[in-house]
ChimeraX commands (.cxc) that place a marker at each C-alpha (Angstrom):
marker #1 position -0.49,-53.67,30.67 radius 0.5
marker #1 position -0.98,-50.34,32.11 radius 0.5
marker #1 position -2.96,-47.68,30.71 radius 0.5
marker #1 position -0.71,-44.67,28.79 radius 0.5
marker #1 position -1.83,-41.30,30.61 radius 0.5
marker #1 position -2.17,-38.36,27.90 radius 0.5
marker #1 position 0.62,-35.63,29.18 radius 0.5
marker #1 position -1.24,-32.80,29.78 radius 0.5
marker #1 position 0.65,-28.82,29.11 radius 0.5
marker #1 position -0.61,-25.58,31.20 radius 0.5
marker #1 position -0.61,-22.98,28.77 radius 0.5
marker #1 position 2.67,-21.78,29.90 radius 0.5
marker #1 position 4.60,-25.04,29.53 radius 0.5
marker #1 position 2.84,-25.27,26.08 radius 0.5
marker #1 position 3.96,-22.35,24.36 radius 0.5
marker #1 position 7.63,-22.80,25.78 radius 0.5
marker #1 position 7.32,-26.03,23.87 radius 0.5
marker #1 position 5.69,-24.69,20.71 radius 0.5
marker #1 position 7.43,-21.50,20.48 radius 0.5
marker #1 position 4.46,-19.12,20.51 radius 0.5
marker #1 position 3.63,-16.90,23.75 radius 0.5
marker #1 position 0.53,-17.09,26.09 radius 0.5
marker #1 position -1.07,-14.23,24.85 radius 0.5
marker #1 position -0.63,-15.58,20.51 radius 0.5
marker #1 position -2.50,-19.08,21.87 radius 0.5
marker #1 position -4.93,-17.24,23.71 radius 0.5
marker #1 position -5.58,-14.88,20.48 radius 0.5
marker #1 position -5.72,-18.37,18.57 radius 0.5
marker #1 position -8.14,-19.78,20.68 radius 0.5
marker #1 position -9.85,-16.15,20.52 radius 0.5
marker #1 position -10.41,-16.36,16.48 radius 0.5
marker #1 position -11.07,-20.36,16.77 radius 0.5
marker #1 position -8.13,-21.93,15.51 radius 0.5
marker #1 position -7.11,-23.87,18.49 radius 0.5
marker #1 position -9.23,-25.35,21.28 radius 0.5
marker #1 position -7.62,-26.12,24.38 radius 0.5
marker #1 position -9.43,-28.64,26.59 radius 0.5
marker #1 position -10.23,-27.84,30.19 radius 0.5
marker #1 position -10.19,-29.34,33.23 radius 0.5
marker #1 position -12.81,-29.77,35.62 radius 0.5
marker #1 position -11.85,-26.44,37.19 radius 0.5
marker #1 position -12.03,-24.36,33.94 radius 0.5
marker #1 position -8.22,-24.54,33.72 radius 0.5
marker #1 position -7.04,-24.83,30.13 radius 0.5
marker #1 position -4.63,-27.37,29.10 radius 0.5
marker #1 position -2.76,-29.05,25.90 radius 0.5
marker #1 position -1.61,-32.17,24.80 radius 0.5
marker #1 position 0.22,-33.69,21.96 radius 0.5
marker #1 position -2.47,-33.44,19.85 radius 0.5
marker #1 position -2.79,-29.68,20.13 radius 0.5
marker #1 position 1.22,-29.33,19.70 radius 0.5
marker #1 position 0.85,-31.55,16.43 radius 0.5
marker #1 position -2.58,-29.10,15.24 radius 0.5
marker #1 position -0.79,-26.08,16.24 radius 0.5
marker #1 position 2.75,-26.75,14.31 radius 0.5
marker #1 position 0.54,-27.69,11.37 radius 0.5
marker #1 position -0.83,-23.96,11.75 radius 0.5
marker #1 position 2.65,-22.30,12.01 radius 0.5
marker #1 position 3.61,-24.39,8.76 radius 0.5
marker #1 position 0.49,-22.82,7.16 radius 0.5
marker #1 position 1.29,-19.15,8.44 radius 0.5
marker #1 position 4.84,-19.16,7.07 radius 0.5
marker #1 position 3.28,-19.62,3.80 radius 0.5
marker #1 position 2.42,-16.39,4.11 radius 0.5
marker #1 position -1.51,-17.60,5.01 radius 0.5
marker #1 position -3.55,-15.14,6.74 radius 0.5
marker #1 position -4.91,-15.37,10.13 radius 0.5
marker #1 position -8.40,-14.79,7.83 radius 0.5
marker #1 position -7.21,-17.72,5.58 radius 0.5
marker #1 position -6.80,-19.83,8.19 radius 0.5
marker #1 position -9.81,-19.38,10.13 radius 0.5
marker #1 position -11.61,-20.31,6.49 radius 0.5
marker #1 position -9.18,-23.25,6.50 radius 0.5
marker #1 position -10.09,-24.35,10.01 radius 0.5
marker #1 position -13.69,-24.23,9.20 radius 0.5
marker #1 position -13.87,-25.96,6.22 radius 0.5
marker #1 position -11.64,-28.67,7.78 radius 0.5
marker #1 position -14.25,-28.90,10.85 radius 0.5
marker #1 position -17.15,-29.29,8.07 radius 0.5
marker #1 position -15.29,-32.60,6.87 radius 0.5
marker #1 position -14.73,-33.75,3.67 radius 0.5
marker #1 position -17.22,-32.55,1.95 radius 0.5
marker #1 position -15.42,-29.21,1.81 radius 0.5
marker #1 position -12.37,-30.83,0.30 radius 0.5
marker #1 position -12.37,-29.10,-3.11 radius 0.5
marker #1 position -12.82,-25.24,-1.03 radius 0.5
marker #1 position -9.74,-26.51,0.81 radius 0.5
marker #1 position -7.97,-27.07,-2.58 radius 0.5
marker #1 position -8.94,-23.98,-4.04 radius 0.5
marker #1 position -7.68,-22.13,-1.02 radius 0.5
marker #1 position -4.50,-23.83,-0.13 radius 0.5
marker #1 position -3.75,-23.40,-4.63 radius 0.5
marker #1 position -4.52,-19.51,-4.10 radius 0.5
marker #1 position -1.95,-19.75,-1.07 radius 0.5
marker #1 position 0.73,-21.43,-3.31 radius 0.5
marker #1 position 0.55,-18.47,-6.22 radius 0.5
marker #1 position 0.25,-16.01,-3.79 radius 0.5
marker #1 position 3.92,-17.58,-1.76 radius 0.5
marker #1 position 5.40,-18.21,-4.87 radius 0.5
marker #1 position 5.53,-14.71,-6.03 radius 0.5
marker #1 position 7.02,-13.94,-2.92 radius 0.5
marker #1 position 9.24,-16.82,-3.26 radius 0.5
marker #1 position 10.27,-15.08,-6.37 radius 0.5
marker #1 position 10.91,-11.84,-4.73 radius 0.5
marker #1 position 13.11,-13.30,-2.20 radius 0.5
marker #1 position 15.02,-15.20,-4.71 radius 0.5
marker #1 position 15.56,-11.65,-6.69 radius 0.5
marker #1 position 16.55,-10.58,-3.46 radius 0.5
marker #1 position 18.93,-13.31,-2.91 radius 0.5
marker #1 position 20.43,-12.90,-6.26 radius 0.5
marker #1 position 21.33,-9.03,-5.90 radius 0.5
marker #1 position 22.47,-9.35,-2.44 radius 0.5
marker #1 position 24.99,-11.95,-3.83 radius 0.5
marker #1 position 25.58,-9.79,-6.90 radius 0.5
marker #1 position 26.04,-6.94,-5.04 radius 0.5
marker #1 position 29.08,-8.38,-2.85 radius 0.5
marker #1 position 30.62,-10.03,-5.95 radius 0.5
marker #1 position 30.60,-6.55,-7.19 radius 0.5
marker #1 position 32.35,-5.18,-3.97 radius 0.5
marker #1 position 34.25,-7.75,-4.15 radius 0.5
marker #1 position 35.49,-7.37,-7.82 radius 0.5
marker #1 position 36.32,-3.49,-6.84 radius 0.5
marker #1 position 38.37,-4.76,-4.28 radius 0.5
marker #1 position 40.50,-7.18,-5.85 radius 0.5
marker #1 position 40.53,-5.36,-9.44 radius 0.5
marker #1 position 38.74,-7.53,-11.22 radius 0.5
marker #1 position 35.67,-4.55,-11.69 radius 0.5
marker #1 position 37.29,-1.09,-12.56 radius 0.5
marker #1 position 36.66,1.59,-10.21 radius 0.5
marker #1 position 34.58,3.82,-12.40 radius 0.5
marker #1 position 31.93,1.10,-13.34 radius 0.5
marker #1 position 28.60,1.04,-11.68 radius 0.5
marker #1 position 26.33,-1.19,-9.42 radius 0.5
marker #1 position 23.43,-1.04,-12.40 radius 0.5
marker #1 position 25.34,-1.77,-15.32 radius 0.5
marker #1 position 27.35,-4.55,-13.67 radius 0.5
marker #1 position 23.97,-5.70,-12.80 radius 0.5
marker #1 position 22.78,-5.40,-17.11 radius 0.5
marker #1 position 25.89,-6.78,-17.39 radius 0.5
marker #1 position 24.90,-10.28,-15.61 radius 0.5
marker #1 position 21.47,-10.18,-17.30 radius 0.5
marker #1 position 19.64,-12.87,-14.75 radius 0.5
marker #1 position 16.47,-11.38,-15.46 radius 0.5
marker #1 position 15.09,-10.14,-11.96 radius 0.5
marker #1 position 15.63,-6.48,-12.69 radius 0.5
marker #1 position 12.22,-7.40,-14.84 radius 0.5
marker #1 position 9.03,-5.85,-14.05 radius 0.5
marker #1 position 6.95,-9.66,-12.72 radius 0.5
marker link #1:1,2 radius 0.2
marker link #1:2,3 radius 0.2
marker link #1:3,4 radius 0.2
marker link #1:4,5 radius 0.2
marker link #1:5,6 radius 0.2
marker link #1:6,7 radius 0.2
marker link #1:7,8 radius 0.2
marker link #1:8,9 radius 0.2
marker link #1:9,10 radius 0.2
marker link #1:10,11 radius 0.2
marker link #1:11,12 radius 0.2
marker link #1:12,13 radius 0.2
marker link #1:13,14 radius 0.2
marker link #1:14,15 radius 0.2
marker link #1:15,16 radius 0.2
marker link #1:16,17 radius 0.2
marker link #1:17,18 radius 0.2
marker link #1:18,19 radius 0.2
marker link #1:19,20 radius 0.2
marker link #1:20,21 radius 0.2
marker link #1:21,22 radius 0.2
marker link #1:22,23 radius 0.2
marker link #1:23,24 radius 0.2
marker link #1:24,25 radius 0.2
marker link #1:25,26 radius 0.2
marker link #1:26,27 radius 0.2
marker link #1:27,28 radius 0.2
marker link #1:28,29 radius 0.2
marker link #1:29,30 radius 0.2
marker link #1:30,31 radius 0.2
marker link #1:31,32 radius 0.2
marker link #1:32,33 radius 0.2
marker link #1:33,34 radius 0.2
marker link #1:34,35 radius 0.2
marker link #1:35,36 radius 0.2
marker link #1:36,37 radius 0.2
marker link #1:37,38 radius 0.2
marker link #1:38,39 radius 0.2
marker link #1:39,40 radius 0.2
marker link #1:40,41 radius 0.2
marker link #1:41,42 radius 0.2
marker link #1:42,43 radius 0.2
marker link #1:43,44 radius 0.2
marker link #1:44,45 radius 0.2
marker link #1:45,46 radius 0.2
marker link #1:46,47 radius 0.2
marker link #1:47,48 radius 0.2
marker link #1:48,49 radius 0.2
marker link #1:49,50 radius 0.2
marker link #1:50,51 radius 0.2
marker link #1:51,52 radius 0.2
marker link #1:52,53 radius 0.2
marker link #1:53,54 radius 0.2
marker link #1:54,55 radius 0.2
marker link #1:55,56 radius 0.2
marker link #1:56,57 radius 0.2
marker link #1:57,58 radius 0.2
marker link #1:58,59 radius 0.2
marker link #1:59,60 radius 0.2
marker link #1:60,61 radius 0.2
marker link #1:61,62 radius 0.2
marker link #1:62,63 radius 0.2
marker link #1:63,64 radius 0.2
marker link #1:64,65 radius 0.2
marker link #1:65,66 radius 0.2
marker link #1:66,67 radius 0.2
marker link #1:67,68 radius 0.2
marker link #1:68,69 radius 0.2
marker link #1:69,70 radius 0.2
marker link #1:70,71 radius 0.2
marker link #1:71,72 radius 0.2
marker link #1:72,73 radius 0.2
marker link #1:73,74 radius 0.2
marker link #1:74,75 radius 0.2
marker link #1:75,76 radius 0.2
marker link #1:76,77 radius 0.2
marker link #1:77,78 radius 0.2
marker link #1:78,79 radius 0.2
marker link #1:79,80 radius 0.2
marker link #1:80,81 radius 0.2
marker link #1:81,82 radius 0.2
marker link #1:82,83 radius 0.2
marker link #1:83,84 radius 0.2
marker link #1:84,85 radius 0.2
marker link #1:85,86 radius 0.2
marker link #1:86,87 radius 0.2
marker link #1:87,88 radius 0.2
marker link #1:88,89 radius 0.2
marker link #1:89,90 radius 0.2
marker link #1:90,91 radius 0.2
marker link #1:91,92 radius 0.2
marker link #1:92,93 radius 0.2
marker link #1:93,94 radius 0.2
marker link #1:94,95 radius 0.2
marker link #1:95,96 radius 0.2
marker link #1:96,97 radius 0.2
marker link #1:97,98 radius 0.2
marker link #1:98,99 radius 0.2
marker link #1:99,100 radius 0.2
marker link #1:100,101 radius 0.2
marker link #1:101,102 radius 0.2
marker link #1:102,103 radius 0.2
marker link #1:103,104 radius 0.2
marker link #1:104,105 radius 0.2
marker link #1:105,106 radius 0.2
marker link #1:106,107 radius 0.2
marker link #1:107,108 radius 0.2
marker link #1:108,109 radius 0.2
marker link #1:109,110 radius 0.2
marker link #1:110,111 radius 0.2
marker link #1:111,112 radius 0.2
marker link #1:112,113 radius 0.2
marker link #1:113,114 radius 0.2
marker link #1:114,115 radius 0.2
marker link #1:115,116 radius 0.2
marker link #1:116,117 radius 0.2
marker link #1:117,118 radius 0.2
marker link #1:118,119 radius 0.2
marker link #1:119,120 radius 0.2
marker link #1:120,121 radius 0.2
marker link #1:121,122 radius 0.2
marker link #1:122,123 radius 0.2
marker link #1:123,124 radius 0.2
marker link #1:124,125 radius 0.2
marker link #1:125,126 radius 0.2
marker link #1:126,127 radius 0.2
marker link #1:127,128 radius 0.2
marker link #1:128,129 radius 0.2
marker link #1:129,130 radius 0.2
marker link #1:130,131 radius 0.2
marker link #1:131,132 radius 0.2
marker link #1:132,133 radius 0.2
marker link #1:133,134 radius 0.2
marker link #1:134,135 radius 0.2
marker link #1:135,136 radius 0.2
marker link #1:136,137 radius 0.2
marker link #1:137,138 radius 0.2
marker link #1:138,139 radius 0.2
marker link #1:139,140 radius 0.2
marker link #1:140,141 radius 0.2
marker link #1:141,142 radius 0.2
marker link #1:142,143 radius 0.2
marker link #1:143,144 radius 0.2
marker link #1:144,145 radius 0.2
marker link #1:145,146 radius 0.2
marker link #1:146,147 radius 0.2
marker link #1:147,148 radius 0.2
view
């Protein structure tokens, strides 16, 4: 049975394949969060591996982690498991801190959609011409025009 090669990415091919440009991975690699191999000649390359680590990242990121957070992240993960419970702590203070913003976009979601039902009443007569935006919006009473 012959031995599976590991496919091996230039930098170039890489980011085409991850979606992130040359210069983001090489700021990456700058603040230690990825570490491309090398060949013998210095020349940096990827494999699946690094496409796997590096997706993980941009799932982290669009939490709304910072490039701070996930340094700390990265090094705690590189200390093993005996940094486990810092992990927790940090990934639980990522999860308040996106669910308030998950909030906010939801709010924002809601009056964008209650903002065109609106227009849309005016249009067809269902809303009468001389009521407003805000007190249709009392009117619907979803909560969101709350101070969170």
């Amino acid at each position: 049975m012959p031995v599976e090669i590991e496919k091996r990415y230039r930098i170039g091919d890489f980011s085409e394949m991850i979606g992130l440009n040359s210069p983001t991975l090489r700021y990456y690699e700058k603040e230690g969060l990825i570490k491309p191999n090398r060949t013998e000649n210095g020349v940096r390359y990827y494999t699946e591996i690094d496409a796997k680590w590096v997706r993980f990242l941009l799932h982290l990121k669009s939490t709304g982690m910072t490039i701070e957070q996930l340094k700390r992240y990265v090094k705690l993960r590189a200390e093993g498991d005996t940094t486990i419970n810092q992990r927790i702590e940090l990934l639980e203070e990522v999860r308040r801190n996106f669910e308030i913003e998950f909030q906010q976009l939801q709010d924002s979601w809601t009056i964008l959609n209650d903002k065109l039902d609106w227009y849309k009443g005016k249009n067809g007569g269902q809303i009468e011409d001389s009521e407003q935006f805000s007190d249709y919006l009392q009117s619907l009473n979803h909560g969101y025009l709350e101070e969170r």
